[in-house]
N, C-alpha and C positions, 0 to 999 in steps of 0.2 A: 923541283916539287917541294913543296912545305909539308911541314911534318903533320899538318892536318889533313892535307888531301893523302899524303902516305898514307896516315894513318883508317882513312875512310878504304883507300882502294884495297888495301890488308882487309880489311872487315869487310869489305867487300867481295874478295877472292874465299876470306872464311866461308862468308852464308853462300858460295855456290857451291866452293864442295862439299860445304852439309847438306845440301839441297842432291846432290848426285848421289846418293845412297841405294844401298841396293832395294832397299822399301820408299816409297815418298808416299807420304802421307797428306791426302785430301782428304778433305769432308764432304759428305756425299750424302745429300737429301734419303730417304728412303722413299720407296715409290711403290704404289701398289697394282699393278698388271691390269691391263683390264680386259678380264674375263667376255667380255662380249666381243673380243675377236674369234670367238670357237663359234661355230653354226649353234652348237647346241645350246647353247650361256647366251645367244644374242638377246634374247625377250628379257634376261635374266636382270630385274630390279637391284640395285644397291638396296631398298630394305629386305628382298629375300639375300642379297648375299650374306646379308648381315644377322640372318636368323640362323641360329643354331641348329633350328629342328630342320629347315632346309637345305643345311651343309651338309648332314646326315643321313637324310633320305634321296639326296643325290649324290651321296657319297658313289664314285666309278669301283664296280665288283668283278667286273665282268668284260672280256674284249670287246663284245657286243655295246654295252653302254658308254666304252670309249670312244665308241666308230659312233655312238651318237654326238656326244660331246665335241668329236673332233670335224665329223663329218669325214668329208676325203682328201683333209689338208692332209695325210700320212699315206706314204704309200702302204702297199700291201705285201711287203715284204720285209716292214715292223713288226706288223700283228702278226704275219708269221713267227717272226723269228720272236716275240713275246709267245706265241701259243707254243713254240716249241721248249721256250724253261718252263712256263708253266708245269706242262707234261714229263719233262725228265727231270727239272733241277730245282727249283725253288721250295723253299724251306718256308715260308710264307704265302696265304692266300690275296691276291690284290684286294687290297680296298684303302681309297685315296680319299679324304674329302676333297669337295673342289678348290677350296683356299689351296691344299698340297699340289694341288696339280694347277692350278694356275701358275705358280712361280714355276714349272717346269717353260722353258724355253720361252722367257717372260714379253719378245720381244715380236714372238709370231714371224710368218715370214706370209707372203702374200702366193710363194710360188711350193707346190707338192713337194718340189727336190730338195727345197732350201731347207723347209720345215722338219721335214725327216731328216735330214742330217743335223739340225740342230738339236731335235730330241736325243739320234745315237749320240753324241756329244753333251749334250749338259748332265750336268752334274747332277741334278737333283733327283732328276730322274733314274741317274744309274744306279742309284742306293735305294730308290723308292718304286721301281718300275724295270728290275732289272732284265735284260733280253738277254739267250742263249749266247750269240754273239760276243757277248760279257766275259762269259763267264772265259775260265784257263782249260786251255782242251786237251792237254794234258795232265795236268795234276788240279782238277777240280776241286779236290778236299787235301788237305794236306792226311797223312796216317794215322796221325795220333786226333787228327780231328774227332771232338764228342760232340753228341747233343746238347746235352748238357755241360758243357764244357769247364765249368767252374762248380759243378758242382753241387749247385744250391741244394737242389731238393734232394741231396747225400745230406746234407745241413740241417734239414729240417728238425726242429724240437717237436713242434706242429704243425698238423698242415700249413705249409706256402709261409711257415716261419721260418729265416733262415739265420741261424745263429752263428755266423762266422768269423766276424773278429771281438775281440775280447768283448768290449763295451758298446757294442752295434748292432742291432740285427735287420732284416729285411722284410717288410711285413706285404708278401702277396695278398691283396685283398681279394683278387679277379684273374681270371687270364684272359682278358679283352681289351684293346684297345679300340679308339675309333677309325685309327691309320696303320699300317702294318709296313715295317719298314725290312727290306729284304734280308739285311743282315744281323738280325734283330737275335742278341746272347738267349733271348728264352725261347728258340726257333723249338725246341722240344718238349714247351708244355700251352706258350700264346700263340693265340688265333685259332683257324679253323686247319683241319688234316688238309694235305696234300697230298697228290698224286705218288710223291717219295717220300712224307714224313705224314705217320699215322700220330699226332699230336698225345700226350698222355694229358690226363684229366684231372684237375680239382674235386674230389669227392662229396665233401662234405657240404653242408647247408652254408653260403654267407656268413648268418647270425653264429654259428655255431662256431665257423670256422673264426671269425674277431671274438668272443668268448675266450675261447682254447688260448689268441693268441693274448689277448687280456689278462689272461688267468695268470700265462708263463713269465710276463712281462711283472705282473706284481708281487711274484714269489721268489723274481731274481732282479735283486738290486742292485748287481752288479751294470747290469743296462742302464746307459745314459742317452744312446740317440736312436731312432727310431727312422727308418726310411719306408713312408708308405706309398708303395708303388703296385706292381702287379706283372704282365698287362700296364694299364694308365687309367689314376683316378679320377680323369675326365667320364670314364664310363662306369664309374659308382657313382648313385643315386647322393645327390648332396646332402639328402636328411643321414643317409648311412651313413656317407663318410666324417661328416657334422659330428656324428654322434660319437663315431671311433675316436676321432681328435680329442673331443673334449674328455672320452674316457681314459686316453692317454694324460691327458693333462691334470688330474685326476692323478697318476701315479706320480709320487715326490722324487723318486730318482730319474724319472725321464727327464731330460735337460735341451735334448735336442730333437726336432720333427721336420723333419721333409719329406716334403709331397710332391710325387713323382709322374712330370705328364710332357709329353710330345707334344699332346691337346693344344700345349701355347699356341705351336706353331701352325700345325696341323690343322687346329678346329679354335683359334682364340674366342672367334664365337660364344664357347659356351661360357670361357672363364670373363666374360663380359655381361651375362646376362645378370640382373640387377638381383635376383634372389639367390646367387654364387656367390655374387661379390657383398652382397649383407651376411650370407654366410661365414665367408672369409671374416669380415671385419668382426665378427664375434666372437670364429677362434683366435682371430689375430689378439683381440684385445684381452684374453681370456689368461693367452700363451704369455704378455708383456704383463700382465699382474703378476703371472706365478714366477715370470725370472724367464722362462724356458723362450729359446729361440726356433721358431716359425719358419722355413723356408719354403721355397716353391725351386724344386729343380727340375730344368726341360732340359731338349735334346734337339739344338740345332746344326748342321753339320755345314750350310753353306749363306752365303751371305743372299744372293738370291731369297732365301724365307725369310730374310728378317724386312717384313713391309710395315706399311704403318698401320696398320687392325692389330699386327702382333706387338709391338712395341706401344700401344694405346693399351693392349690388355695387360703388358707385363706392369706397364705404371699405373695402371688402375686397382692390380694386386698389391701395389706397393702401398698406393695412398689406399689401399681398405686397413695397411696396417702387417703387413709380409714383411719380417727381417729384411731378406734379402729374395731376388730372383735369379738363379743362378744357372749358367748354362753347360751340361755335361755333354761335349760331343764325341765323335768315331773319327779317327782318325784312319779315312780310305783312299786308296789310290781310284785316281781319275777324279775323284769328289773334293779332295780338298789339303791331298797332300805335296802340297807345295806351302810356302812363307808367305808367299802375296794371298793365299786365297783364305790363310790361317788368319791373316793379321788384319784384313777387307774383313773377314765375320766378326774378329774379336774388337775393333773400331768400330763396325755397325750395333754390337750385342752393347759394347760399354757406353758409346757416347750418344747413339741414336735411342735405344728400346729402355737403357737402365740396365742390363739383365748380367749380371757379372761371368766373365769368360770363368771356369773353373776348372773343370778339366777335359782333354782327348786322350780316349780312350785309345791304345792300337786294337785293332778289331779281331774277336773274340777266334777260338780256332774250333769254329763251328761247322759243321759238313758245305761242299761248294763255294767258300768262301774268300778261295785263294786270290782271285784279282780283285778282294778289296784289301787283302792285308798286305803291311808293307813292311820289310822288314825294319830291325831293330836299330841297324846303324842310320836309317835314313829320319828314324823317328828322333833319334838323337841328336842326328843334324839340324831336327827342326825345331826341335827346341832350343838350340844354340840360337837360330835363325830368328827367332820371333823374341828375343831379348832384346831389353834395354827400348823399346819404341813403345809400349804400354806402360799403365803406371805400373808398380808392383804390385801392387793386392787386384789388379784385374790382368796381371799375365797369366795363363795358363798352364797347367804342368802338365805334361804329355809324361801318363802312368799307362804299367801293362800291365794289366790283370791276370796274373801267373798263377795257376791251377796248384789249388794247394796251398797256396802263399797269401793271397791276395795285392791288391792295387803298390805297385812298386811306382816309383819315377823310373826313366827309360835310363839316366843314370846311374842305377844302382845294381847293374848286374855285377855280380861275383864274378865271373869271368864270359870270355865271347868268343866262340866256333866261328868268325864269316867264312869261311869257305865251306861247311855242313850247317851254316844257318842257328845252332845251339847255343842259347844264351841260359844260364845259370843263376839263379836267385835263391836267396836265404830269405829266411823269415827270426821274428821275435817275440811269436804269440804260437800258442798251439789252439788248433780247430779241436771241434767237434770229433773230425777223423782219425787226432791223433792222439797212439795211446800213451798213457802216462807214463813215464819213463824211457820212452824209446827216443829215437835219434832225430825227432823231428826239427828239433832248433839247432842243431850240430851239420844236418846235411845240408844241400843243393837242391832245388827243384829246377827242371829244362821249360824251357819254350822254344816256339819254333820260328825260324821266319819261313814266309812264302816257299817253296823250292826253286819256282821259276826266278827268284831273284839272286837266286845263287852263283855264283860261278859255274862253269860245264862240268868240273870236275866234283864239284859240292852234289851240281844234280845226279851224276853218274853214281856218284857214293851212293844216294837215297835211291836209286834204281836198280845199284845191283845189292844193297845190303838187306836195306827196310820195305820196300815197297813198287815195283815195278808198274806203270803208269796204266789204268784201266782204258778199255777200250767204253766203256763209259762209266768216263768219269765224275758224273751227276750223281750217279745212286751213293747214297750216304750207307 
């Protein structure tokens, strides 16, 4: 053998076993469903798919306008077992646009059995259309699970302002979205009440309530970035929200603005429609005279939503003139915590839509919540896992949102319980809650993982110390 075919077969032996990786990375078109597989979407036009007012007024509210949509592709022993979280456990009332529920089970099946088992099984639907079935039947909430679990509106300066880390705050405009997603951190104050969660309420007028937060924003200069979200700003009136931005822009210490919506994915519809996107392009171009950076941040959780309507409207935000479009998802079991299913979204989010991976959240520790959260070692895993195959500035960083602390990386625990689940986080900034002089920057703050993910002996701890397992485990 000559040292040139040596040298080929070497280089040839390399690229396979770089090619044997536990990730292999393909590029993969994005493809969009199509919706006139459901009885009820058969008549259904590409120009109504395509209108916004008609993704909204067919928005699915109800079991009943399901069993339209779907007809009798689902057996009857889904909508059971959906009528049954309805009534004891869901924290959220259904309502799906149909783009969201089209990418559920994107592939249809021709036969009742197939199909229903591919809804219990896909992902998008178990975090947007969760069944009884789902949920952990013993330890439905974890103990220390809140409502409000982070705390915000303890935060508030003014209404649905949330002023919690130093130079940031969180600007509620609404508590409405157009999609309601089951695990959703503001289960306590967005959407409509539910049969176990009596929703609390935004008081005050709109106008009044951007005023208040107006007023607080230009008498503390210590604010530099501004997150307006709610709810999702797809469901404020574009002259409102028009109006908010610019009067942000307007204050000399705001530096940064993000605008917070599901909408991309959910309803891109609306952020496509031509007097949105000339909107944008005036705060866009408004926000690049003053200095001040413009984002758009959503929340996609599985590669299934990333089709080509959503990825036509993130780049259409981009060319109106949007920094960046950036993607904050949930990091849940069964939806998307594994490497292959993190690294398929954050290759479809980066190279196909534009929309930059940014962060997963672990998911919040909200009432009923326990079999989408995953604990803490496994979330660390994952982030080991989805290294080095992204570029740098579109890898993701898998943060936990620790009550009390705020956004950590899943790295930075002070110390770690796995056999009682208790991970331990410091902080370097004092909240709103904490008083001056006291031990806030010197101590610990706990989180928790799941129980069921514990060892037997971990769970026995939490059954005979803290909290003994309800015979129903729904009620929050």
């Amino acid at each position: 053998m000559t040292a040139l075919s040596e040298a080929a077969t070497s280089e040839q032996a390399g690229f396979t076993a770089a090619a044997d990786q536990p990730y292999s990375y393909v590029r993969k078109e994005l493809s969009e469903p199509d919706w006139r597989r459901y009885p009820g979407w058969a008549a259904v036009t590409e120009a109504e798919w395509c209108d916004p007012q008609w993704q909204r007024a067919h928005s699915v509210k109800t079991i009943g306008q399901l069993r339209t949509v779907l007809g009798d592709l689902l057996d009857d022993r889904f909508y059971a077992d959906l009528a049954a979280d309805q009534e004891q456990c869901a924290t959220m009332s259904m309502l799906l646009p149909p783009q969201m529920l089209n990418t559920m089970a994107p592939l249809g099946a021709p036969e009742r059995r197939r199909l229903t088992e591919a809804f219990y099984a896909d992902p998008v639907r178990r975090y947007m259309l969760p069944v009884l079935s789902d949920r952990d039947p013993t330890w439905g909430s974890h103990p220390y699970a809140e409502r409000d679990s982070l705390h915000e509106s303890d935060m508030w300066v003014v209404e649905g302002l949330t002023h919690r880390y130093p130079t940031k705050v969180l600007a509620e405009l609404l508590s409405t979205c157009p999609q309601y997603c089951g695990h959703c951190t503001r289960m306590d104050l967005v959407g409509n009440s539910t049969p176990t969660v009596s929703k609390a309420r935004l008081t005050l007028d709109p106008a009044d309530r951007q005023d208040r937060m107006l007023e607080y924003l230009r008498a503390t200069p210590g604010v530099r970035d501004v997150v307006v979200s709610g709810g999702d700003v797809a469901n404020v009136p574009w002259p409102r929200l028009e109006s908010f931005v610019l009067q942000l822009l307007d204050i000399d210490t705001v530096r940064d603005i993000r605008l917070a919506t599901k909408a991309l994915v959910a309803l891109p519809q609306h952020w496509l429609q031509p007097k949105v996107l000339d909107g944008v392009s005036r705060v866009a171009h408004r926000a690049a005279a003053r200095g001040v950076n413009l984002a758009l941040h959503t929340h996609i959780n599985h590669v299934q939503s990333v089709t080509p309507i959503v990825a036509l409207a993130a780049r259409a935000l981009l060319g109106a003139g949007l920094r960046d479009v950036r993607n904050q998802g949930v990091l849940m079991r069964g939806v998307n915590a594994a490497a292959d299913d993190l690294l398929d979204l954050c290759f479809a989010l980066q190279g196909e839509a534009g929309i930059l991976p940014y962060y997963f959240y672990m998911c919040d520790m909200i009432p009923n919540a326990e079999h989408w959260r995953t604990p803490l070692w496994q979330a660390q895993h994952l982030q080991m896992s989805i290294m080095g195959y992204l570029p740098g500035f579109a890898t993701p960083r898998i943060v936990c949102d620790v009550p009390y602390v705020g956004k950590r990386w899943v790295h930075q625990a002070v110390r770690y319980d796995r056999e009682r689940g208790v991970s331990y986080w410091s902080k370097n900034y004092l909240t709103g809650l904490d008083e001056a002089g006291a031990d806030a920057l010197s101590r610990v703050y706990p989180f928790y993982d799941p129980i069921d993910s514990l060892p037997m002996s971990g769970q026995l701890w939490w059954q005979g110390n803290h909290c003994a397992p309800t015979s129903e485990p729904c009620a929050p």
